[in-house]
N, CA, C and O atoms as a GROMACS GRO file, in nm:
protein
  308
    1UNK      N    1  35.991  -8.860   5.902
    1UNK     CA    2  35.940  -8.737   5.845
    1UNK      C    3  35.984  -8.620   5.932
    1UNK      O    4  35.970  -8.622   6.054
    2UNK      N    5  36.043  -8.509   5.858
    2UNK     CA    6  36.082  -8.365   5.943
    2UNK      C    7  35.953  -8.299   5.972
    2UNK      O    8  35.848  -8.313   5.908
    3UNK      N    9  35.976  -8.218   6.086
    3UNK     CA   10  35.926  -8.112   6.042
    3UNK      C   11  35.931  -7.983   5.968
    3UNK      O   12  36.031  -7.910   5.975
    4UNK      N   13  35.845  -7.958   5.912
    4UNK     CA   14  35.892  -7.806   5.785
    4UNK      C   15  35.862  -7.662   5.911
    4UNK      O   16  35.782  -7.669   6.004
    5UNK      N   17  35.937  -7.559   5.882
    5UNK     CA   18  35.923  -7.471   6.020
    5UNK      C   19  35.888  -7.376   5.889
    5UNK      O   20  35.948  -7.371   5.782
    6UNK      N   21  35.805  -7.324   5.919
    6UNK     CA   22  35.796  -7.163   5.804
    6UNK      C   23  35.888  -7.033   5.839
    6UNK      O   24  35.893  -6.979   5.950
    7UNK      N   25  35.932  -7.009   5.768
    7UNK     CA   26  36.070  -6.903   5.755
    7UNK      C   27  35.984  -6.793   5.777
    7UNK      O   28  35.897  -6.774   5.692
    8UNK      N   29  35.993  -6.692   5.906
    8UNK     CA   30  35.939  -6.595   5.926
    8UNK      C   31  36.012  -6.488   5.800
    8UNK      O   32  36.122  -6.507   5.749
    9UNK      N   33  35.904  -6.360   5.764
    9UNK     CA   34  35.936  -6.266   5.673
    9UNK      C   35  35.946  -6.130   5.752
    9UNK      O   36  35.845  -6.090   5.810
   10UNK      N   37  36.033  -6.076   5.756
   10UNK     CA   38  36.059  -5.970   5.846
   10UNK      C   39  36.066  -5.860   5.750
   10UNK      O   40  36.119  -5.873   5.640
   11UNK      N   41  36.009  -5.747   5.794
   11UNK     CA   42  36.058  -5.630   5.683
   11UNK      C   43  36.197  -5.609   5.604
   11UNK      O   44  36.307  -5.657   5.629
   12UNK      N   45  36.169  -5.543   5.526
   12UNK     CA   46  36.332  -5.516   5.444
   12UNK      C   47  36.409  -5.613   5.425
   12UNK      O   48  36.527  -5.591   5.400
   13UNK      N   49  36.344  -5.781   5.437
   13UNK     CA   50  36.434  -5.860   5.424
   13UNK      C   51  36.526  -5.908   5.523
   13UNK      O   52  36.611  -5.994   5.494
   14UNK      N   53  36.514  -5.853   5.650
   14UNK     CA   54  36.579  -5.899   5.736
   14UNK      C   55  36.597  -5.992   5.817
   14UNK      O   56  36.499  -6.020   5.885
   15UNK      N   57  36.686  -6.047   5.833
   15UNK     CA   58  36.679  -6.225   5.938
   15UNK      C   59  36.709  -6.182   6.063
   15UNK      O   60  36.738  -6.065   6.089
   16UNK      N   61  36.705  -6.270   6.141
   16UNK     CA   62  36.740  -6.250   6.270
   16UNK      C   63  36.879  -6.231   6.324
   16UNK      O   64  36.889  -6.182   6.437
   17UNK      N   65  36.983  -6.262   6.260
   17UNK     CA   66  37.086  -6.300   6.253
   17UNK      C   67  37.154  -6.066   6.245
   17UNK      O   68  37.242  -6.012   6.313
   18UNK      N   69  37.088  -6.019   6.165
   18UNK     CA   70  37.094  -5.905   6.107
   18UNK      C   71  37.027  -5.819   6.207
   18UNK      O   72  37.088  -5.722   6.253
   19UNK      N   73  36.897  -5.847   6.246
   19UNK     CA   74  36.830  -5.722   6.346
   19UNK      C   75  36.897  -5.797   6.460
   19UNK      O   76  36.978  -5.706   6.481
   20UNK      N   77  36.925  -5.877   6.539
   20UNK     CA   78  37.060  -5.874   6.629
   20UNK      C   79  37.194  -5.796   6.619
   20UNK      O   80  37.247  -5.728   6.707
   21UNK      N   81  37.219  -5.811   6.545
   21UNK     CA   82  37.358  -5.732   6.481
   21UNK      C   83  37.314  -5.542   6.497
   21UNK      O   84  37.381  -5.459   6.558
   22UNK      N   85  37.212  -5.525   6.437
   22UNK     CA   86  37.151  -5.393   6.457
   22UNK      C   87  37.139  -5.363   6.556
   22UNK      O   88  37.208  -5.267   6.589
   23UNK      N   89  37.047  -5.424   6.662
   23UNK     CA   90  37.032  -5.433   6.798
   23UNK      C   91  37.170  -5.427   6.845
   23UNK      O   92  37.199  -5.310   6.872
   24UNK      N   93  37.248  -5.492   6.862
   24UNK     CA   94  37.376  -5.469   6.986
   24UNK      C   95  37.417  -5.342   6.922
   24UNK      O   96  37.422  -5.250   7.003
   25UNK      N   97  37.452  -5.307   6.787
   25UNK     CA   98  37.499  -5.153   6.755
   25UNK      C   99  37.425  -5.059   6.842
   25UNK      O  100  37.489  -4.981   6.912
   26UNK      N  101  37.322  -5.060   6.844
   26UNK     CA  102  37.221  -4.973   6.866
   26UNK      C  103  37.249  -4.956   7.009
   26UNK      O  104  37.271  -4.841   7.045
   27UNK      N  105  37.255  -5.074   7.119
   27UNK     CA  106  37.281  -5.041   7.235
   27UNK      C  107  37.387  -4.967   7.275
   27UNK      O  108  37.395  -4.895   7.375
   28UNK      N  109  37.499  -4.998   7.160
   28UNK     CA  110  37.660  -4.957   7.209
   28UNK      C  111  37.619  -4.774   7.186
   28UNK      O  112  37.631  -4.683   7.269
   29UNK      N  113  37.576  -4.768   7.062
   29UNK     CA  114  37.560  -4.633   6.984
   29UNK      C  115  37.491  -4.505   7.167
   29UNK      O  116  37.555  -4.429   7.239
   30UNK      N  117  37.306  -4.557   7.168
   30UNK     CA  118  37.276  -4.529   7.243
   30UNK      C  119  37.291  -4.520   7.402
   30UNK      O  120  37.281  -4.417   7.469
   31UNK      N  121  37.320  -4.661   7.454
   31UNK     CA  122  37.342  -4.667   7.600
   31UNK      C  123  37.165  -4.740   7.653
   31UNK      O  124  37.051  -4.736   7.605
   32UNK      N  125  37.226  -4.800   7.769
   32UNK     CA  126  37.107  -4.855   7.797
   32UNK      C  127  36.951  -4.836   7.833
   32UNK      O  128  36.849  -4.903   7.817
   33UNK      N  129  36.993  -4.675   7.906
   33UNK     CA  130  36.921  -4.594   7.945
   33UNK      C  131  36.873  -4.515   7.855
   33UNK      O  132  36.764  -4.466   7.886
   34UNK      N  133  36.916  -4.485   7.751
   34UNK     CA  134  36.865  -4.436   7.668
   34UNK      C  135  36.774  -4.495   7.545
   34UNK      O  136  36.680  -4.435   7.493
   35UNK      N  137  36.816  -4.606   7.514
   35UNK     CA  138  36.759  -4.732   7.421
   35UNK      C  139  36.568  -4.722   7.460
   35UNK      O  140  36.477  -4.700   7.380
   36UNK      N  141  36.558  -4.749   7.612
   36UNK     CA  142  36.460  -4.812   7.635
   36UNK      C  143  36.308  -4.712   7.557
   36UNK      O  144  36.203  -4.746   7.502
   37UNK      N  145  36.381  -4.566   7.597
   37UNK     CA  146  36.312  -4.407   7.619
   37UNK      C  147  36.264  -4.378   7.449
   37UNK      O  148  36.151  -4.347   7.411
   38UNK      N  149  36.392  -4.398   7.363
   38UNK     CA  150  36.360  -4.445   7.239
   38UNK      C  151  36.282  -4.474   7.195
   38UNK      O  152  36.211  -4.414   7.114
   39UNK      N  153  36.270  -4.638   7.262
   39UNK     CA  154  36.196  -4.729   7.191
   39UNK      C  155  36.028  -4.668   7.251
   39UNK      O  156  35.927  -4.699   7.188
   40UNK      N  157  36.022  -4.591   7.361
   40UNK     CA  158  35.882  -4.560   7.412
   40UNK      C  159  35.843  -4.478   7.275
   40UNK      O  160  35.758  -4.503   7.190
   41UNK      N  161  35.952  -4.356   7.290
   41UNK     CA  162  35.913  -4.281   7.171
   41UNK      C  163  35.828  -4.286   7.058
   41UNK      O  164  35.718  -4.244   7.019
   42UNK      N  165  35.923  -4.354   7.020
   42UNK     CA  166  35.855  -4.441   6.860
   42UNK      C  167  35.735  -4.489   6.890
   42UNK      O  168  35.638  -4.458   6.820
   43UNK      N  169  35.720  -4.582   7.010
   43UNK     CA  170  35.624  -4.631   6.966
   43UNK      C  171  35.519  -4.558   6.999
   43UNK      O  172  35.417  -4.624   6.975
   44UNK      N  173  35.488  -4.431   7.052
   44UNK     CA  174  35.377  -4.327   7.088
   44UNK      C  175  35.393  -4.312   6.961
   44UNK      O  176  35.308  -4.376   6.899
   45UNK      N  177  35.495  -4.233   6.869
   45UNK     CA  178  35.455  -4.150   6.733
   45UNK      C  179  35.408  -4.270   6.651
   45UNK      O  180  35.327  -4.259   6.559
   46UNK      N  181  35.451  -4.359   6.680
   46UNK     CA  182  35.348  -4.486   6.562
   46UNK      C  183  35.230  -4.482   6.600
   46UNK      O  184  35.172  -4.408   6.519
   47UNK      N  185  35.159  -4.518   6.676
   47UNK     CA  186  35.048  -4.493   6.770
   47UNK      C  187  34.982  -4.392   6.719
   47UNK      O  188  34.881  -4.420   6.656
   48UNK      N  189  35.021  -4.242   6.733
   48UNK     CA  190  34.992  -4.108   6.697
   48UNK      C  191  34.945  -4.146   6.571
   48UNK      O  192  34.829  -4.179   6.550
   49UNK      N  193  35.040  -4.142   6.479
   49UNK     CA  194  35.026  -4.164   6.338
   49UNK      C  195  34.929  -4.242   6.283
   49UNK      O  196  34.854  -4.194   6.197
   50UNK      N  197  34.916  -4.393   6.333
   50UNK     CA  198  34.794  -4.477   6.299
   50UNK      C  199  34.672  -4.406   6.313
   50UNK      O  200  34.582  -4.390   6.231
   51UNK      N  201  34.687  -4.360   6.452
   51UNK     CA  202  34.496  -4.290   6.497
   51UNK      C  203  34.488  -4.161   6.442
   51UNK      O  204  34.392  -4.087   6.461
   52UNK      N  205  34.601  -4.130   6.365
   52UNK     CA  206  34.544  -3.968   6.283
   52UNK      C  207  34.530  -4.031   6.119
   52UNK      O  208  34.479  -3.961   6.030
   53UNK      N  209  34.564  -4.123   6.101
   53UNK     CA  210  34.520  -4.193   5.963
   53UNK      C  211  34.403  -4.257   5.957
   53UNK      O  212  34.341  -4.285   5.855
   54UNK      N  213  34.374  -4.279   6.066
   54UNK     CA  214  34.256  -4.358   6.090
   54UNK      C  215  34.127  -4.301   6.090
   54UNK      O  216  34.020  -4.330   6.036
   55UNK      N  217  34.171  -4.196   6.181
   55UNK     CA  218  34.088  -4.063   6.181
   55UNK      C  219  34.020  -3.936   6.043
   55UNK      O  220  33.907  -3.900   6.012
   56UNK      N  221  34.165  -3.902   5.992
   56UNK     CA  222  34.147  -3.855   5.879
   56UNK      C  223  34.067  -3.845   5.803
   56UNK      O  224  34.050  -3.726   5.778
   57UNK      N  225  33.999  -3.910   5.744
   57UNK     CA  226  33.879  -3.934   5.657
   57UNK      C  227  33.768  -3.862   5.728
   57UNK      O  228  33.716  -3.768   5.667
   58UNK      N  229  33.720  -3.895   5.858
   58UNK     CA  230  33.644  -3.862   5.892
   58UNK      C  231  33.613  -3.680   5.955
   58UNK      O  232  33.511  -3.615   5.980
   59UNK      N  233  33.750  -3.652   5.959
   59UNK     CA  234  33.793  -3.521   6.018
   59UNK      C  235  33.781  -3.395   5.879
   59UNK      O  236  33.754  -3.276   5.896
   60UNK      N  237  33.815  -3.474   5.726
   60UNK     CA  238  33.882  -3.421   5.645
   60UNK      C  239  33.732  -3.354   5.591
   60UNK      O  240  33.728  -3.233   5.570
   61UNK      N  241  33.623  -3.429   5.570
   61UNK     CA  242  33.498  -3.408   5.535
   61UNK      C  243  33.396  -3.274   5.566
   61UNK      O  244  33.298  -3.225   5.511
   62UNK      N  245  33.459  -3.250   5.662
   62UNK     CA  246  33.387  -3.154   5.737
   62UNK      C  247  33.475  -2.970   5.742
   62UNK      O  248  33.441  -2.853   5.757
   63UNK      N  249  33.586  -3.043   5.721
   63UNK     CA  250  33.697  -2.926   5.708
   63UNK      C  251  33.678  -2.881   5.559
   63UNK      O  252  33.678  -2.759   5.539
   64UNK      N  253  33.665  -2.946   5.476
   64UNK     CA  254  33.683  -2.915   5.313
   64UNK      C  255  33.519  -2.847   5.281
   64UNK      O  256  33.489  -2.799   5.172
   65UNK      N  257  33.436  -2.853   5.385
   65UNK     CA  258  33.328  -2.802   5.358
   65UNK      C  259  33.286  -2.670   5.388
   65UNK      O  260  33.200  -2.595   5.340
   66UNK      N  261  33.402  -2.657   5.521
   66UNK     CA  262  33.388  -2.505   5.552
   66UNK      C  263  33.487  -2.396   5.505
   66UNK      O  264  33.474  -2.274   5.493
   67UNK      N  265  33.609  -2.497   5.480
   67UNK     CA  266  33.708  -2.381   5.425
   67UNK      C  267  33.716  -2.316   5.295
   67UNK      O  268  33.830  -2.292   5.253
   68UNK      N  269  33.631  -2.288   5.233
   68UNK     CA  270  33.544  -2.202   5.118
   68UNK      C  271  33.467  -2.028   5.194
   68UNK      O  272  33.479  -1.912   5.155
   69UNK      N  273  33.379  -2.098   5.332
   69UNK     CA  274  33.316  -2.003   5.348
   69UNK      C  275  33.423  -1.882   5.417
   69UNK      O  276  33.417  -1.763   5.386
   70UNK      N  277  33.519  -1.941   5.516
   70UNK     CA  278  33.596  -1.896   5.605
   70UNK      C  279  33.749  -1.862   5.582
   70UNK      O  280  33.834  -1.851   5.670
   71UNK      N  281  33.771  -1.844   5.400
   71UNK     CA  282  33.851  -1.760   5.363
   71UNK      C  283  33.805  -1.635   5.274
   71UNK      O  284  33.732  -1.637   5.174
   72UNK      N  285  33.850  -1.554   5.321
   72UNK     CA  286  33.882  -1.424   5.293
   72UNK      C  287  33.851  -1.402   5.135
   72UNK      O  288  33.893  -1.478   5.048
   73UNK      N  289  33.768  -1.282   5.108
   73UNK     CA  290  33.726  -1.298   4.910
   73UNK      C  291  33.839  -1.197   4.862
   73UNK      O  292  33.824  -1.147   4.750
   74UNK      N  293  33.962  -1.160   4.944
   74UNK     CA  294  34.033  -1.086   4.874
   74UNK      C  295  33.996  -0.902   4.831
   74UNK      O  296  34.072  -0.812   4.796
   75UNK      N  297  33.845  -0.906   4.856
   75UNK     CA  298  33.780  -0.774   4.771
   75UNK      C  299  33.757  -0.723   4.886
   75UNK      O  300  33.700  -0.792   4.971
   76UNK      N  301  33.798  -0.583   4.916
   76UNK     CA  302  33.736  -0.461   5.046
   76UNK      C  303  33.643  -0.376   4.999
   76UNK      O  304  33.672  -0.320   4.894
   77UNK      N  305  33.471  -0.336   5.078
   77UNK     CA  306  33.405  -0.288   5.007
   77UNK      C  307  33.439  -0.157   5.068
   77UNK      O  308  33.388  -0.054   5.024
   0.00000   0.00000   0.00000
């Protein structure tokens, strides 16, 4: 009897075979030193992004309640 291995699902369809291939471009493109700084990048603005989605809801509630009183009626007496 084999064993059955489950075929990981990677975004967009991609195998490993392919985000390798991406990967060495990427190093040649960027440089080594630069790759790493990148990859910090991203992953702060992912980071960012999650905890302001996350947040949102709770932020949005309180804003939509005041911004009625604290615009301007247009009319000068």
């Amino acid at each position: 009897m084999g064993i059955l291995l489950k075929e990981s699902v990677m975004p967009f369809g991609l195998g490993l075979p392919e985000v390798l291939v991406i990967a060495v471009i990427a190093l040649l493109i960027f440089g080594p030193k630069k790759l790493p700084e990148m990859g910090s990048a991203l992953g702060k603005a992912i980071r960012g992004f999650k905890s302001g989605v996350s947040d949102e809801p709770a932020k949005s509630a309180p804003a939509e309640a005041e911004s009625p009183q604290s615009l301007p009626s247009g009319k000068d007496s």
